[in-house]
N, C-alpha and C positions, 0 to 999 in steps of 0.2 A: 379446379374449375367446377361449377356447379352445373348439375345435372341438367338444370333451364338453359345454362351459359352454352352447354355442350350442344345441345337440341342448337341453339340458334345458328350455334356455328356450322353444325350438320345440314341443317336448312339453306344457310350462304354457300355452303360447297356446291349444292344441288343446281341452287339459280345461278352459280357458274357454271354447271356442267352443261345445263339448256341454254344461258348465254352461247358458250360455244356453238351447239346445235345452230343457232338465233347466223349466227355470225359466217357459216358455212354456206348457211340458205341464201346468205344475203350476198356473197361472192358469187354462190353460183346464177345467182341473179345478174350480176354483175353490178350491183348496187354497194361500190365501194365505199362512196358517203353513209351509207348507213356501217357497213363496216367499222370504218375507220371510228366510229361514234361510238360504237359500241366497246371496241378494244377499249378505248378512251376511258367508259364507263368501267369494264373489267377492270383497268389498273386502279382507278380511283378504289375503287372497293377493294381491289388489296391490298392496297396500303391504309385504308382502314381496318382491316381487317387481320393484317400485321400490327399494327400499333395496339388494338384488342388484345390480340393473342400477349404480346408485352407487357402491357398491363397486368393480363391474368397471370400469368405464367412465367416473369418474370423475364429483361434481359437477357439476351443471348441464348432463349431455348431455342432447339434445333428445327421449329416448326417456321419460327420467324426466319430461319434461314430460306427454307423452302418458299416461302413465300416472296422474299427476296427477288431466289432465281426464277419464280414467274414471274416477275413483275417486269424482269431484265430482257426475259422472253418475248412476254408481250408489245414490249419497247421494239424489239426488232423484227417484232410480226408486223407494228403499225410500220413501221418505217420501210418493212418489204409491201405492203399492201401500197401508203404511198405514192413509192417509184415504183410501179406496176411488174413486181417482182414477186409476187404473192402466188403460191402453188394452193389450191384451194382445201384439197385433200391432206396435203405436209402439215397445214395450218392447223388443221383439227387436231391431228394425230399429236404434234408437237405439244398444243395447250392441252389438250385431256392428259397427257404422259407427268407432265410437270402438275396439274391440279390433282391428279390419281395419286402425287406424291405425297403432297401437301394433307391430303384425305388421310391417308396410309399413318402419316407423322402427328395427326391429330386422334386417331385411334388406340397410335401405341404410344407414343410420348407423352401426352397428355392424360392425368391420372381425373377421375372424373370423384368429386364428394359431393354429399349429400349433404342440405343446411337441414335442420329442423329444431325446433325454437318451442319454448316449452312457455305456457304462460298462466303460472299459479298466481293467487291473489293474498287468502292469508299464508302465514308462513307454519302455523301450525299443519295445515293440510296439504305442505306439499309432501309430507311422508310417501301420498298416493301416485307421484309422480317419479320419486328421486330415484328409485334403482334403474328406471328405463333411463331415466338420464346417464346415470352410471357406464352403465352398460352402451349407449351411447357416445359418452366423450372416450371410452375406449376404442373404439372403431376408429384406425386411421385415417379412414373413407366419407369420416363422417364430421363436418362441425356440427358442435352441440350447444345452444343459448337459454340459459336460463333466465326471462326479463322477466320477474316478479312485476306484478301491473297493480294499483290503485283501489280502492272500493269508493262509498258515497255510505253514510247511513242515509237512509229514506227520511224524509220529514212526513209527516200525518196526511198530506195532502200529495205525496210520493216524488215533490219535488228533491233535488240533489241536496244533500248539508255536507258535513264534514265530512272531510276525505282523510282515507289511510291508504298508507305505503307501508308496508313492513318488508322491505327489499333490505334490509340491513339485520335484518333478527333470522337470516338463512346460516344454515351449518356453516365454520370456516372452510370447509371444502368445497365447498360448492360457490362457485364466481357466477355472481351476477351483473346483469346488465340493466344500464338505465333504460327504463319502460319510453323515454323522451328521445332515446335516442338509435331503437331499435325501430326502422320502418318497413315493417313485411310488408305497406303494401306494394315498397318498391324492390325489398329483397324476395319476396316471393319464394319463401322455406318449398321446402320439397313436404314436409310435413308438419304440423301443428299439434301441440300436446296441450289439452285444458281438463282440468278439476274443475270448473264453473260451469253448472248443464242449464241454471236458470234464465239468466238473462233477467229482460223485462219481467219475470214471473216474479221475481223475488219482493217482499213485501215489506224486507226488514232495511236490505241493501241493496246497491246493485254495482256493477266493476262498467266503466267507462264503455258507451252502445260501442265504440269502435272496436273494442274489444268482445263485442257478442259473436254467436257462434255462427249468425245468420251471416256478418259478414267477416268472418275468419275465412270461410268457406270459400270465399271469392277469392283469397290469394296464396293459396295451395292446392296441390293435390290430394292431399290425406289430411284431412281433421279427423284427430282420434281424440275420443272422450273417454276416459278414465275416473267414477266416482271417488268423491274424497272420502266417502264414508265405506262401512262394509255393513253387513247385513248378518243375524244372524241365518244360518240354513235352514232354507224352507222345502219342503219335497212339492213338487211341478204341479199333485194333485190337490195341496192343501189350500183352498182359493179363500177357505177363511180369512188364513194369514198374510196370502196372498192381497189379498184387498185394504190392507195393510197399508201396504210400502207398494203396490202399483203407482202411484204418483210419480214412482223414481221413474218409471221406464218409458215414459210418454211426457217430453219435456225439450225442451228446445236445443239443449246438449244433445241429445239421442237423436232429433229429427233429422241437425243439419252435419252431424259427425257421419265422415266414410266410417269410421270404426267405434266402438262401442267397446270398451274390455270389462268384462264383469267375474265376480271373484271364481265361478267355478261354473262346471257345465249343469248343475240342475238351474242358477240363477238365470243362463243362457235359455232357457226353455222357458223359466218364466219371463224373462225380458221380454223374449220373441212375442210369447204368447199377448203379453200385453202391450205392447208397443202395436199390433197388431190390431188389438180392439181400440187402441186408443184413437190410433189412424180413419180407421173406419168408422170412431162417432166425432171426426174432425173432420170428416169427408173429404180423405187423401186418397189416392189411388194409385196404381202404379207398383213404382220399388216400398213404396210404406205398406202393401199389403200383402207382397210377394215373400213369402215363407224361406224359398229356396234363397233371395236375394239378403233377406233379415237374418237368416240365418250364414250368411257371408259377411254379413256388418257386424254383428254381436258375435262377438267370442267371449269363450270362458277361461282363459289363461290365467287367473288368479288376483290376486290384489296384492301389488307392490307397499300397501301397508299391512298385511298381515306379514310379509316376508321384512317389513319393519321392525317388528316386536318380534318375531321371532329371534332375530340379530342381535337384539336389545337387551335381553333379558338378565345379562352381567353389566348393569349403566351402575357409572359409579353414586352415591348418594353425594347431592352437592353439600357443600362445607355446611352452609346455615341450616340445609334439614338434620345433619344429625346429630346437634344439642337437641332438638324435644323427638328425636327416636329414640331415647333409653329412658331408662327408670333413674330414680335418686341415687340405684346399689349399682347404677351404670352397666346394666342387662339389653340387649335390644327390646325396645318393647315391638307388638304386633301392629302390620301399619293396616288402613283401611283405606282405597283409594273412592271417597266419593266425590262422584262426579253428576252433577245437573246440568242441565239441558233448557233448551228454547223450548220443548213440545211439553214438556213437564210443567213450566210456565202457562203456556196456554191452554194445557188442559186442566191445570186445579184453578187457573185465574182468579181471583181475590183469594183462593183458600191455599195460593199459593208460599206466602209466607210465613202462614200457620204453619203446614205441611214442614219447611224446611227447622223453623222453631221444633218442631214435635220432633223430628228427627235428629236435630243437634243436642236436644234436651238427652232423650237415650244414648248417643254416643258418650257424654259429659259424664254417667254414672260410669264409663269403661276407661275413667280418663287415666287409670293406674296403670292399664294392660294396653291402650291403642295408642295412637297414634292418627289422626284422620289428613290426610293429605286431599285440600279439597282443589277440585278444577271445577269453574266454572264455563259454560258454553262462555266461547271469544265475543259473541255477539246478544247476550243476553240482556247487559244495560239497553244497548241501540234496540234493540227488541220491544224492551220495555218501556224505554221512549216513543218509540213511533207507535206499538200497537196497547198499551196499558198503562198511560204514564200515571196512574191513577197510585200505581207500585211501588214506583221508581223510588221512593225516598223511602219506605219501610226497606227497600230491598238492601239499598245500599245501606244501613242504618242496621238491619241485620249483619248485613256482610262486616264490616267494622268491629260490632259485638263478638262477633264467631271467628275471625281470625286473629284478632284479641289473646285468644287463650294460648295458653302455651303447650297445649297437646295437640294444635288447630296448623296446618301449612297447606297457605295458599298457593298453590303451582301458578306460578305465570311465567314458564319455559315454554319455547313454543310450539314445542311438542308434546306428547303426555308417555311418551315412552320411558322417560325417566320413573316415572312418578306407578306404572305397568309395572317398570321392571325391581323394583325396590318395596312393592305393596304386600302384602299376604291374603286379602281377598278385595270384591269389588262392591261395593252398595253405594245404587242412585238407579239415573235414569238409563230405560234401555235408549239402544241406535246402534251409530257405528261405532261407539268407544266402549262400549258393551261387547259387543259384536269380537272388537279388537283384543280385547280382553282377553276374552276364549280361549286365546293360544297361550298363553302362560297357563294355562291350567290348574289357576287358581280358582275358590269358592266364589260364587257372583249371586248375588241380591238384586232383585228390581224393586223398586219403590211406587208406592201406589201412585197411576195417575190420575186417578180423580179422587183424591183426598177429600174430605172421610167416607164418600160413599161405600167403598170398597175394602174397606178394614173392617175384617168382623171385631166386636169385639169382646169376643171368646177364644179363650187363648187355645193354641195348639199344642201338639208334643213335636218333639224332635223326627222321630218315624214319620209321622205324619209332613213335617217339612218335607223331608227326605221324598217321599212318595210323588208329593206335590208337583215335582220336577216334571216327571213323565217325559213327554218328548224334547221337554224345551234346554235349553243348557243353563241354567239359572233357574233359583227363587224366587218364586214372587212374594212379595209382601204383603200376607193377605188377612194375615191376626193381628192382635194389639201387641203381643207379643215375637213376631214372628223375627225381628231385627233383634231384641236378644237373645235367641235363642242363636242368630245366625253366629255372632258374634260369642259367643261363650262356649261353640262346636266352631269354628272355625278351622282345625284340624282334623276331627273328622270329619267335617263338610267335605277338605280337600282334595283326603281318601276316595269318597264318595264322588264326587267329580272327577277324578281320574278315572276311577274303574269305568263310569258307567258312559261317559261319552269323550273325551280330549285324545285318548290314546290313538282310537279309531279315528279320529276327526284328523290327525294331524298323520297318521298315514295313508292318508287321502293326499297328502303335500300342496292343499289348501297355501298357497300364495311361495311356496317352496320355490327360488330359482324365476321368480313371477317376471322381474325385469328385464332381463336377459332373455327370456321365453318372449314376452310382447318385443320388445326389440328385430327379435330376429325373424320372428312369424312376419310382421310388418315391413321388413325391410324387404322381404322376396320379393 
């Protein structure tokens, strides 16, 4: 029985136990017609309330017995009331004794679970969701539904166009359910799990309003927001960086979520801190500005996608990537996972295709030694339809050219853990697969995002790369040279990234055990 199921039935025991009261006052009145009216009413509602309990709980549980013998009770209390054989005090004592029973059989016979209904969109990004799941469908206490739900691309003028479902491109282990055929708003989950914080914000796509957060809200008790992305680590004083990625934490997902999980407790400080300003130039008040309260909604418990790739990082290499991972002398060659992005897009915009040309150009000189296994963001065509269609056909026209070669493999798994776990460094764009990266503890490259402003072009030394790191966990690409150099040190890049920041990072336990940890926090 679920947790609402159990409440209602708790609530029906109660307006029996005051019916009683009801029914006592009214003998001692001497007002047997309203008596007998009332009995009347009593039975009706148990044997409603009998055939409930059957339903729930199956045939011949021992609750429906009980319910039974009040029902048999009440038969012979109306039947003494009557033929003016009614003891007015007996009658109380008799139906509270037999409902006290019923109460008693419904507290310990009846095992009470929890629903809670998980609702991702693409199927690459539920990595951020799937351990709490996990950990989840293990709990016997607990049903666990996975309804992967639909998207829209946006058309130019933000009307709906094409829809996607990717409810079939989830892991074999993980059982999903038709998004048509799950109706929370009449099952009414105990709690709500979403990766989608946008809503109407979003400019590229948007996933069906019925499924926004504003009204998730309305039929549960716990909506928890979990990002699909991860962040690299920002320290609480750095507002430079900070003013970054504030966008994440003041957004429709965070306003209308009881919970909020974010990757670690310095993230938690900046959430709070900005979620806080963001309220207050949206002129909220209340729990959106209350520290002690903000600080009870955003937790730091970790990101169930960093505790992804960490799992990951023995993925077997599928059949067709590894004809073009070796050499002619059939050697592994060294792979490079580049990955591009939507933000990368809109910020080189027209010099966005140049950019990507200049970059495959220099990988093609390493075609003996790499391997380039490229992802592209899932949502980049629709992107570039709705916000730059100006691109669209250079883009895809590139994309054709470039996966073309036979040292080139396009990842379209719908995850990028494979592609993580099988790489030897990373160069493209930062974010969260940046981010995610980290933990493998591999060499990592960022790519200039305003191509060519920002590439000098005076070449660097190697030292000087190295230096350039400073705080951040990655390279930027800031010489004309700086992407060969990354790629021709690539092993001692790795050294050098190990010593200097992944060791420390990861005995932080940074998404370590993250599923089971939100699971259980949230269930108290």
């Amino acid at each position: 029985m679920r947790k609402a199921q159990m409440r209602q039935v708790l609530d029906f025991i109660e307006s029996l136990h005051q019916a009683h009261e009801e029914i006592e006052s009214a003998m001692g009145r001497k007002n047997l017609i309203l008596a007998q009216n009332m009995l009347g009413e009593c039975q009706q509602f148990a044997i409603s309330f009998g055939e409930n309990i059957e339903k729930l709980e199956g045939e011949g549980h021992i609750t429906v017995s009980y319910v039974e013998d009040y029902c048999e009770v009440l038969f012979r209390v109306y039947e003494d009331v009557c033929n003016g054989h009614a003891n007015e005090p007996q009658i109380h004592k008799i139906l509270e004794e037999q409902l006290s029973r019923i109460e008693k059989s419904v507290q310990n016979d009846i095992k009470v679970k929890k629903e809670i209904a998980f609702f991702p969109y693409k199927a690459s990004m539920w990595d951020s969701l799937e351990s709490v799941y996990l950990a989840a469908r293990e709990d016997p206490e607990c049903d666990a539904f996975v309804v992967p739900i639909p998207y829209y691309d946006l058309n130019p003028d933000r009307s709906f166009g094409q829809m996607h479902y990717e409810g079939r491109e989830y892991p074999k282990n993980i059982e999903v359910m038709d998004w048509q055929s799950y109706h929370f708003e009449k099952r009414k989950p105990d709690a709500i799990y979403i990766h989608n914080p946008y809503d109407s914000w979003n400019l590229v796509t948007s996933i069906p309003p019925r499924f926004y957060a504003e009204n998730l809200k309305k039929y549960t008790e716990k909506l928890i927001y979990i990002p699909y992305f991860v962040l690299s680590e920002i320290e609480p004083e750095d507002q430079a960086r900070i003013d970054k990625m504030k966008h994440f934490c003041f957004i429709p997902g965070t306003v209308w979520a009881d919970k909020v999980i974010v990757q670690s407790e310095k993230m938690k400080q900046i959430y709070v801190n900005e979620y806080s300003k963001g309220a207050m130039a949206a002129g909220l008040s209340g729990r959106h500005v209350d520290r002690d309260l903000l600080n009870q909604k955003i937790l730091g418990l970790g990101s169930p996608k960093l505790e992804k790739i960490a799992g990951s990082l023995d993925a077997e290499i599928p059949d067709d990537w590894q004809s073009k991972m070796v050499t002619k002398d059939n050697e592994r060659k060294k792979v490079i996972f580049f990955n591009t992005n939507v933000s990368l897009m809109l910020n080189n915009q027209e010099r966005f295709i140049d950019n990507l040309r200049r970059i495959a150009c220099i990988m093609e000189s390493y075609r003996e030694r790499f391997t380039v296994i490229w992802r592209e963001h899932p949502l980049t065509n629709e992107a570039l339809k709705s916000m730059h269609p100006d691109l669209q056909c250079d883009y895809l026209a590139f994309k054709s050219e470039f996966c073309s070669k036979e040292w080139v493999i396009l990842d379209t798994l719908a995850e990028a853990h494979t592609a993580m776990a099988v790489s030897d460094g990373y160069f493209g764009a930062g974010g969260s697969l940046a981010a995610m990266y980290f933990v493998t503890g591999r060499p990592m490259m960022v790519t200039d995002y305003h191509y060519p402003n920002e590439i000098s072009l005076k070449p660097t030394t190697l030292e000087k790369l190295k230096l350039s790191m400073r705080h951040r966990t990655y390279y930027n690409e800031k010489n004309i040279n700086s992407l060969n150099l990354f790629l021709e040190n690539i092993e001692d890049l790795k050294v050098y990234q190990r010593q200097r920041f992944h060791d420390s990072l990861m005995a932080d336990g940074l998404g370590k055990g993250a599923g089971r940890k939100i699971y259980r926090v949230l269930s108290d």
